[in-house]
TIGU-163476 format. One record per residue (C-alpha): x, y, z; residue number from 1. Coordinates in nm, 3 decimals. Layout:
! residues N
[atom [X Y Z] NUM]
...
//
This chain:
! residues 179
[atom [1.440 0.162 0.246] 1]
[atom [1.638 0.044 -0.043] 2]
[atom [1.270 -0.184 -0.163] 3]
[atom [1.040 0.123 -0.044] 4]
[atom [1.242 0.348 -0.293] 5]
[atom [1.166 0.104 -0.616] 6]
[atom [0.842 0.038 -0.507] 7]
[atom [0.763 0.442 -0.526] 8]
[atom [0.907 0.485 -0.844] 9]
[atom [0.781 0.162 -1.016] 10]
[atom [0.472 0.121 -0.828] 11]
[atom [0.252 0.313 -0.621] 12]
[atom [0.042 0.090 -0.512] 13]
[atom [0.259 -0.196 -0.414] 14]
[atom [0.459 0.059 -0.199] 15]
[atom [0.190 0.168 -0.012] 16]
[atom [0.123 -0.209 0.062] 17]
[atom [0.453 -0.207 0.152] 18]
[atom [0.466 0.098 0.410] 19]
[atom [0.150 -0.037 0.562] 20]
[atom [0.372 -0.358 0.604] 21]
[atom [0.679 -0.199 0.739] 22]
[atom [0.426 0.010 0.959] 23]
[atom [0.326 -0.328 1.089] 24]
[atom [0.690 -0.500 1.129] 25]
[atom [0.782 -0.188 1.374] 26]
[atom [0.504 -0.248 1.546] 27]
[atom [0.581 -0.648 1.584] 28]
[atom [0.906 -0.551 1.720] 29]
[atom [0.757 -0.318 1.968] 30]
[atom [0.929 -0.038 1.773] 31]
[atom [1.241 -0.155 1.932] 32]
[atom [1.540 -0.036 1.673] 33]
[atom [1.769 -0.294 1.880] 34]
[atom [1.545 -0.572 1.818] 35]
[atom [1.495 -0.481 1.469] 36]
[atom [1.837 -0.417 1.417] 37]
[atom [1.910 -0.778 1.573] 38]
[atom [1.607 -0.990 1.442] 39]
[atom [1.527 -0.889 1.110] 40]
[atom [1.764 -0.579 0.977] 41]
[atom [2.048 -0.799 1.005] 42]
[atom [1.883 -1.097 0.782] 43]
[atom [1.818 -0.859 0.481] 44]
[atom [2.143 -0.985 0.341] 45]
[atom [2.232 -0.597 0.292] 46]
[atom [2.597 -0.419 0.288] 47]
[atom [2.726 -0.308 0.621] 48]
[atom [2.641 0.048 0.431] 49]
[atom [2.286 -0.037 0.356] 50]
[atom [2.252 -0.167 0.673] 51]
[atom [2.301 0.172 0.865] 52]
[atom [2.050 0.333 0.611] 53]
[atom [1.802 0.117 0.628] 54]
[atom [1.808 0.135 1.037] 55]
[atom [1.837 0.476 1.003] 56]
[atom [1.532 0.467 0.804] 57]
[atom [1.338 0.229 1.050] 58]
[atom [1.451 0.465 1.318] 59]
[atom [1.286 0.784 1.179] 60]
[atom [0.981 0.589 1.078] 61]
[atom [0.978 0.470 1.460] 62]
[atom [0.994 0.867 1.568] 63]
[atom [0.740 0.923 1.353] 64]
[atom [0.520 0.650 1.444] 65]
[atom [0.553 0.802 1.803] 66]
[atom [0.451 1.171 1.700] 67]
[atom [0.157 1.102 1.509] 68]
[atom [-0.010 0.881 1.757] 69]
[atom [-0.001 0.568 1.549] 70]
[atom [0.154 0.337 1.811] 71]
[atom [-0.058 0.079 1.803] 72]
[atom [-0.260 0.096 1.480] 73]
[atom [-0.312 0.331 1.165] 74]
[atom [-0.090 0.467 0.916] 75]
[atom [0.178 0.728 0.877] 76]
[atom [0.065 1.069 0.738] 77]
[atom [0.371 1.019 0.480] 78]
[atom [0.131 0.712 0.372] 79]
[atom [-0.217 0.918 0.454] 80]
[atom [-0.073 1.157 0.195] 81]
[atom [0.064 0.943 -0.045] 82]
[atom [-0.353 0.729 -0.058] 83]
[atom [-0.437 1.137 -0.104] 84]
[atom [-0.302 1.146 -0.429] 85]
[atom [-0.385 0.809 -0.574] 86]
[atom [-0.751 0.913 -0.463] 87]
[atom [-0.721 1.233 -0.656] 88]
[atom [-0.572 1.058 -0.933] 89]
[atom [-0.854 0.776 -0.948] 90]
[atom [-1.093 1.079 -0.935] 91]
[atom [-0.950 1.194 -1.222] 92]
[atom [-0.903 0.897 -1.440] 93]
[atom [-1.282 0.846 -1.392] 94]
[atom [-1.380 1.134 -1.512] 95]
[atom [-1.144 1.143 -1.792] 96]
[atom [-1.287 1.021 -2.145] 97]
[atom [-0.908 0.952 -2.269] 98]
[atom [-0.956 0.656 -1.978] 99]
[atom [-1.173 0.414 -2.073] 100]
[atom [-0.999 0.114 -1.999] 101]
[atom [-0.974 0.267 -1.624] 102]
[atom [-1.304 0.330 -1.600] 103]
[atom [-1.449 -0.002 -1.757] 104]
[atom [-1.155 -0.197 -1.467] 105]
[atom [-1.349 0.023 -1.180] 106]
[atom [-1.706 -0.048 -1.294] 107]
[atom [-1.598 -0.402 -1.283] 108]
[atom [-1.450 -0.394 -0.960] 109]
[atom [-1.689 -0.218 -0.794] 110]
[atom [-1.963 -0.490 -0.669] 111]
[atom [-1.668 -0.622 -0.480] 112]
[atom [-1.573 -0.257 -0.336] 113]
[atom [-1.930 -0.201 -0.228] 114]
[atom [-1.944 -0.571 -0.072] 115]
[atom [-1.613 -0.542 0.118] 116]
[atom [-1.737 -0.171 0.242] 117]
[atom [-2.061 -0.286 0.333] 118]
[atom [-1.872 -0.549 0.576] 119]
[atom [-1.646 -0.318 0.707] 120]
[atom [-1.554 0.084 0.793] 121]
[atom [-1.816 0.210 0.582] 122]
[atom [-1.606 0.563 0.694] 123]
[atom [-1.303 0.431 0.476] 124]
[atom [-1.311 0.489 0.098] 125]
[atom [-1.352 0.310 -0.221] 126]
[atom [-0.967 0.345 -0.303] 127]
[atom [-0.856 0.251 0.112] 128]
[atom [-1.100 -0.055 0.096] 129]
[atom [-0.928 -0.179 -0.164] 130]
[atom [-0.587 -0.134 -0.069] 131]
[atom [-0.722 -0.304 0.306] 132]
[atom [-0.887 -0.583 0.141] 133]
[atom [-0.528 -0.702 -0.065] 134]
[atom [-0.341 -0.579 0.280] 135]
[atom [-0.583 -0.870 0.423] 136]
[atom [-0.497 -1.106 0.162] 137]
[atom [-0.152 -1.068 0.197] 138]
[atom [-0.140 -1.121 0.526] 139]
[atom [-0.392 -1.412 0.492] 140]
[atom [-0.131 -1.590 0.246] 141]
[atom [0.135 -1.518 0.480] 142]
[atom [0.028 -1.745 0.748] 143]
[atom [-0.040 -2.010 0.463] 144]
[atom [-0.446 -1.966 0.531] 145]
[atom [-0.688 -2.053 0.164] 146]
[atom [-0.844 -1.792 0.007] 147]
[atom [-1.204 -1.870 -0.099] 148]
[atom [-1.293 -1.811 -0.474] 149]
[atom [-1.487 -1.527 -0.418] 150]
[atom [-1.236 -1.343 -0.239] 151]
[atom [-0.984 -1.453 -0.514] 152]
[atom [-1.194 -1.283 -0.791] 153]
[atom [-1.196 -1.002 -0.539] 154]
[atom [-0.860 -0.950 -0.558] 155]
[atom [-0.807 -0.998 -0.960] 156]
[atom [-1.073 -0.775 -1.012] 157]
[atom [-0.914 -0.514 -0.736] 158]
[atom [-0.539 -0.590 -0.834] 159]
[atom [-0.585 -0.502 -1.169] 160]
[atom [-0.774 -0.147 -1.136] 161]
[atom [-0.466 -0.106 -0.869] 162]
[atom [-0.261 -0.172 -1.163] 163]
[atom [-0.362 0.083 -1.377] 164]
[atom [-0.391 0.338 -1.137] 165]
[atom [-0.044 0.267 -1.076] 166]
[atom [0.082 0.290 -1.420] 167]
[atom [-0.112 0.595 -1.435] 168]
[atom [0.131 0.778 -1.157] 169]
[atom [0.416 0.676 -1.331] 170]
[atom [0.315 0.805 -1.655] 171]
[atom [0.175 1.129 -1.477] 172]
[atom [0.503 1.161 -1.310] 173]
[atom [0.664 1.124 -1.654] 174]
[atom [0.465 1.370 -1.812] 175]
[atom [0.320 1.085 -2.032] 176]
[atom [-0.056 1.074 -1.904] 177]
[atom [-0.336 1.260 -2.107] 178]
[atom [-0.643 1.307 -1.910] 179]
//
């Protein structure tokens, strides 16, 4: 909870890759708040405090999980929603002329959108293909497996129109974007 909070106020996008992750983790654990509690809460190296708040936290996320039908795979509407508005920012950023840099770090991202769509959902978005394709990385690096080139120049390319887009939402929510 305590990571998930800094993420949403210092990065967007990284937090999202985070839910999806946590998202995941319940599901590993069978969304067993025991086993959590047991297996991986208690190796966070938190306060006895933090502790209770961030199984509290897992435990509502687990209720959730169970009333929106996500069990076994898909996302949280908290997370749906939050992919919303990063869509309707990017919209907006690429159809602002005070965002040229954005714009330019899209166009140049883009072959690698349309190639990762074209191999998968072709129902998912340009925004949700991109946060799937550095979910897939992530995990890919996790369990110590190479990335080819291409896929690395993927992910630059991806990661750093994520980047802006995130520093975009922070200056929006600071009153500090002009669009």
């Amino acid at each position: 909870m305590k990571i998930a909070k800094q993420l949403k106020d210092n990065n967007v996008c990284e937090y999202l890759l985070y839910m999806w992750q946590i998202e995941d983790t319940l599901r590993a654990f069978s969304l067993d708040i025991d086993r959590l509690d047991s297996d991986y809460i208690s190796h966070l190296q938190l306060s006895a405090d933090e502790a209770c708040e961030e199984r509290e936290w897992m435990e509502n996320l687990i209720r959730m999980i169970h009333e929106e039908g996500c069990v076994e795979h898909g996302h949280l509407q908290i997370n749906k929603g939050t992919l919303s508005l990063l869509i309707d920012l990017h919209q907006q950023l690429l159809h602002s002329p005070k965002q040229p840099f954005y714009s330019a770090a899209y166009y140049k991202a883009l072959p690698f959108i349309v190639e990762l769509r074209s191999r998968g959902n072709k129902e998912v978005g340009e925004l949700e293909t991109c946060f799937q394709s550095l979910y897939g990385v992530m995990l890919l690096r996790l369990q110590k497996r190479p990335i080819s080139s291409e896929t690395q120049l993927a992910v630059d390319a991806i990661s750093h129109l994520l980047a802006l887009l995130a520093d975009a939402w922070r200056k929006e929510r600071e009153g500090q974007l002009e669009l």
